[in-house]
C-alpha positions as a Markdown table, in Angstrom:
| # | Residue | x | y | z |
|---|---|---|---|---|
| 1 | Unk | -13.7 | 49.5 | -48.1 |
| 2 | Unk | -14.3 | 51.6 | -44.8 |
| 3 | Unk | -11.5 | 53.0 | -42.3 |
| 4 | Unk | -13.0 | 50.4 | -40.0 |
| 5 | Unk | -12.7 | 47.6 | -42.4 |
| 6 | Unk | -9.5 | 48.6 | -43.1 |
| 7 | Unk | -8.0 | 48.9 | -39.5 |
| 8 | Unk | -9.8 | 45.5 | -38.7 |
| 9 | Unk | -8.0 | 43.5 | -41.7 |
| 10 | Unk | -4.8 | 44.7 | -41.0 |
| 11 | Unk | -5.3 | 43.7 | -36.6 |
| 12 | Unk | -6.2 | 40.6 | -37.9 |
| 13 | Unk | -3.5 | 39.9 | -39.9 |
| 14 | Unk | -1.2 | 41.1 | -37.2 |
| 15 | Unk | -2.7 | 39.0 | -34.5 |
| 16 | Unk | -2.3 | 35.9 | -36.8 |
| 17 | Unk | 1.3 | 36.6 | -37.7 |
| 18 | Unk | 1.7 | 37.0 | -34.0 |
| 19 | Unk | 0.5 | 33.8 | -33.5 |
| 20 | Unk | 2.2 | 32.1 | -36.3 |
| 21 | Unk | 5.4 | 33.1 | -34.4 |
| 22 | Unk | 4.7 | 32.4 | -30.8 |
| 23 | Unk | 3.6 | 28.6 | -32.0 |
| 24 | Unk | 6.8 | 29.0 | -33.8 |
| 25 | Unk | 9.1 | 30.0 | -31.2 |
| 26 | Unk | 7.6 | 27.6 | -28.6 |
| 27 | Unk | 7.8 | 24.8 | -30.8 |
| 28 | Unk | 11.2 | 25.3 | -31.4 |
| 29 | Unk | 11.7 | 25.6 | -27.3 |
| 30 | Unk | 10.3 | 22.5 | -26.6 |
| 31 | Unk | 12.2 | 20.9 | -29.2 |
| 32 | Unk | 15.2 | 22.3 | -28.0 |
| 33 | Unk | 14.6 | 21.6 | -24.2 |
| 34 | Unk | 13.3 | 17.5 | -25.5 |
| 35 | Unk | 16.8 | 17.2 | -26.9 |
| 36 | Unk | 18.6 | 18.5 | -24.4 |
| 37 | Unk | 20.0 | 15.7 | -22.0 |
| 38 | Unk | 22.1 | 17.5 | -20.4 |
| 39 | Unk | 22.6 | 21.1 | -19.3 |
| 40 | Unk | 26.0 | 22.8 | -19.5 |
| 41 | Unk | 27.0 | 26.7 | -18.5 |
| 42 | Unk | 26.1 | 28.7 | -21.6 |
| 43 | Unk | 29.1 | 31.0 | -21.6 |
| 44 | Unk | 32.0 | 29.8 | -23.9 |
| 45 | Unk | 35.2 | 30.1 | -21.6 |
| 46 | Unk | 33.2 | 29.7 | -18.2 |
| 47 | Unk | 35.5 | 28.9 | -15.5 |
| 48 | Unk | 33.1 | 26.5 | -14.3 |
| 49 | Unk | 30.1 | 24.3 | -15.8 |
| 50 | Unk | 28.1 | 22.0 | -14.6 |
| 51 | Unk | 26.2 | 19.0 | -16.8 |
| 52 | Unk | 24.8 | 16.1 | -16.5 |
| 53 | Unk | 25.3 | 13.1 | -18.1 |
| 54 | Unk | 23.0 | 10.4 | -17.4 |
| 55 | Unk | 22.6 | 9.2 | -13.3 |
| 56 | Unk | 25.7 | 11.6 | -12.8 |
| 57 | Unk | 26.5 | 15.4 | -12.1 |
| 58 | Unk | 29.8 | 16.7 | -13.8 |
| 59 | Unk | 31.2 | 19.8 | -12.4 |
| 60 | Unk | 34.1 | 20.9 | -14.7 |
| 61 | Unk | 36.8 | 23.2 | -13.5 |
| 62 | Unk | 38.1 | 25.3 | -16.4 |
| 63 | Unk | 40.3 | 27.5 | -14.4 |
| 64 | Unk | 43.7 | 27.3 | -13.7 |
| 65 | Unk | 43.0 | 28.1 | -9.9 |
| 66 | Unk | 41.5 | 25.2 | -7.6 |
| 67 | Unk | 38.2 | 25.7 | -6.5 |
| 68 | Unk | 35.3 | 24.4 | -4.3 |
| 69 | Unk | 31.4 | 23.3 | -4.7 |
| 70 | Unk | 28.5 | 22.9 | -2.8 |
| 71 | Unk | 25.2 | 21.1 | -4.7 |
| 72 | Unk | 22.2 | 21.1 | -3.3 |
| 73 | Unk | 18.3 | 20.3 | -4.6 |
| 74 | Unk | 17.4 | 24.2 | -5.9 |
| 75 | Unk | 14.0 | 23.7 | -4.3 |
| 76 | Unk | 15.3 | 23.5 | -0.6 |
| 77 | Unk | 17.5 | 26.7 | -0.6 |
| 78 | Unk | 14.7 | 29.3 | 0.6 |
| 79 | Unk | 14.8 | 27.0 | 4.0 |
| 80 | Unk | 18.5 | 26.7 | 4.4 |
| 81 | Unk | 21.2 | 29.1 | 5.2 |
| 82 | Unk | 24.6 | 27.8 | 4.6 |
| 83 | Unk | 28.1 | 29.9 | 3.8 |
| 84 | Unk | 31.6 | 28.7 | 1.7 |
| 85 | Unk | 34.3 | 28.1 | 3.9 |
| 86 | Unk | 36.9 | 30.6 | 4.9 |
| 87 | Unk | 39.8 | 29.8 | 3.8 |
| 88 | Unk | 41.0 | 26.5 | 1.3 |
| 89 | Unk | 42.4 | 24.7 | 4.3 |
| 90 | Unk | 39.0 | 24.9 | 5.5 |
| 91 | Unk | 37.3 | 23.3 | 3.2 |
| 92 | Unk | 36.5 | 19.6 | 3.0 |
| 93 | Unk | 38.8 | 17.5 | 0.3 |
| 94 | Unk | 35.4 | 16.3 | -1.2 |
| 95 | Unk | 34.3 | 19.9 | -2.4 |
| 96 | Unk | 37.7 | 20.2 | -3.9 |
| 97 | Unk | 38.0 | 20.4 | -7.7 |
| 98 | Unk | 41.8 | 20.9 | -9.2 |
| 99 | Unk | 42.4 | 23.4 | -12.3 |
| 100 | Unk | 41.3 | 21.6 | -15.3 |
| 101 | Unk | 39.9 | 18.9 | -13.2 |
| 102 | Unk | 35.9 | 17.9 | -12.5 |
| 103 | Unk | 34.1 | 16.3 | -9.9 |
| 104 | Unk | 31.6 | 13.1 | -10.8 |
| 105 | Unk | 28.3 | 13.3 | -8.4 |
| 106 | Unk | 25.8 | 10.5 | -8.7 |
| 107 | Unk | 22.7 | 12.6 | -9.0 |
| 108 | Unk | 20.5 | 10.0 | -7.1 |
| 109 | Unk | 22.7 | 11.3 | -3.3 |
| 110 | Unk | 21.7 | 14.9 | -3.9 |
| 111 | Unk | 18.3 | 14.9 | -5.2 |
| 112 | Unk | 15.0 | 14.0 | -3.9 |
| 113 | Unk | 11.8 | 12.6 | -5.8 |
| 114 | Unk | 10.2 | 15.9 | -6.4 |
| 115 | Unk | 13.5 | 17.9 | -7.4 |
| 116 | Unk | 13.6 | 19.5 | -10.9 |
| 117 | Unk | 17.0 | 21.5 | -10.7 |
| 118 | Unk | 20.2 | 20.8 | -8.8 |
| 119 | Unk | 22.2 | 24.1 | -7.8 |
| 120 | Unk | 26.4 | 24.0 | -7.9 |
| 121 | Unk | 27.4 | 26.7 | -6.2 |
| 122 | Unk | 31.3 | 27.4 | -6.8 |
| 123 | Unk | 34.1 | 29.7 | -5.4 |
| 124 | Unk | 37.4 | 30.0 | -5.3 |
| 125 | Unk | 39.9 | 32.0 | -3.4 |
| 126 | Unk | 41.9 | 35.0 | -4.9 |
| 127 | Unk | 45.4 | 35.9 | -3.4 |
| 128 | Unk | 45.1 | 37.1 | 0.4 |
| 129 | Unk | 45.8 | 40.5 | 0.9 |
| 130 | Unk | 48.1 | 41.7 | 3.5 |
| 131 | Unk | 47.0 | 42.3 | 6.7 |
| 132 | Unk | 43.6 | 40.7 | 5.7 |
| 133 | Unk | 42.5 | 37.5 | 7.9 |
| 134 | Unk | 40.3 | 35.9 | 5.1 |
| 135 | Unk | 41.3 | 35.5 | 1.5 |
| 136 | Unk | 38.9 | 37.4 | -1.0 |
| 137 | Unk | 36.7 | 34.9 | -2.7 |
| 138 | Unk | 35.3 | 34.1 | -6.3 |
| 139 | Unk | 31.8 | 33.2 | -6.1 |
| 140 | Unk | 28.9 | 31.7 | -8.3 |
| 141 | Unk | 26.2 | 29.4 | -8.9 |
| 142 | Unk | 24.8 | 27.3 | -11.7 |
| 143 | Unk | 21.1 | 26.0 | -11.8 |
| 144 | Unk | 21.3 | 22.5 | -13.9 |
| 145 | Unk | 17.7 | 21.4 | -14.5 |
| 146 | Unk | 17.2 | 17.5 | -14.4 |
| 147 | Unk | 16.0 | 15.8 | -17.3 |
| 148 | Unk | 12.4 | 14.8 | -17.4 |
């Protein structure tokens, strides 16, 4: 057996166990993304997630602070501009979520026909800080993909 012969063997059998585990890891994606009703925040301990179950959006305070949301269809935020309110007593009662609390959304009042992903956007407010006019704020999003 030549060098050549050799070298060519062993690319070949790397490019097939390559293979092997890309149609491995992609079936066990798909599989994994079929199953998957609903989608949660990863993170163990989050201080907010966001799932949904069936025709309705859950957003799920875990914090012992109260915080506020905005959800919108992910695919019309490069064509908006929007900002949290300044203060709590600014916001609106219906983007209010109590500690431990969550907030039921029927999915159908914030989505159109062509959505795929809702975005929750979250914050809350941290202790104001003397002489300051605003409150510092807590802020984050979480993209929830819709089931197919």
């Amino acid at each position: 057996m030549s060098i050549t012969d050799f070298r060519n063997q062993w690319l070949t059998m790397g490019l097939v166990a390559c293979c092997g585990l890309l149609l491995v890891g992609c079936s066990l994606m798909t599989s994994l993304r079929d199953k998957a009703t609903s989608v949660v925040n990863p993170f163990v301990g989050a201080p907010v997630t966001a799932a949904i179950d069936g025709k309705t959006l859950i957003i799920a305070n875990n914090t012992d602070e109260t915080v506020y949301h905005l959800v919108l269809p992910t695919d019309i935020l490069p064509v908006i501009e929007w900002a949290p309110c300044l203060a709590p007593e600014a916001c609106p009662a219906e983007q209010r979520i109590e500690p431990g609390d969550e907030k039921r959304i029927a999915v159908n009042s914030v989505v159109r026909e062509e959505t795929e992903s809702i975005t929750v956007f979250w914050w809350g407010y941290l202790k104001k800080l003397p002489g300051a006019s605003i409150p510092p704020m807590e802020m984050d999003e979480i993209v929830v993909p819709l089931p197919k």
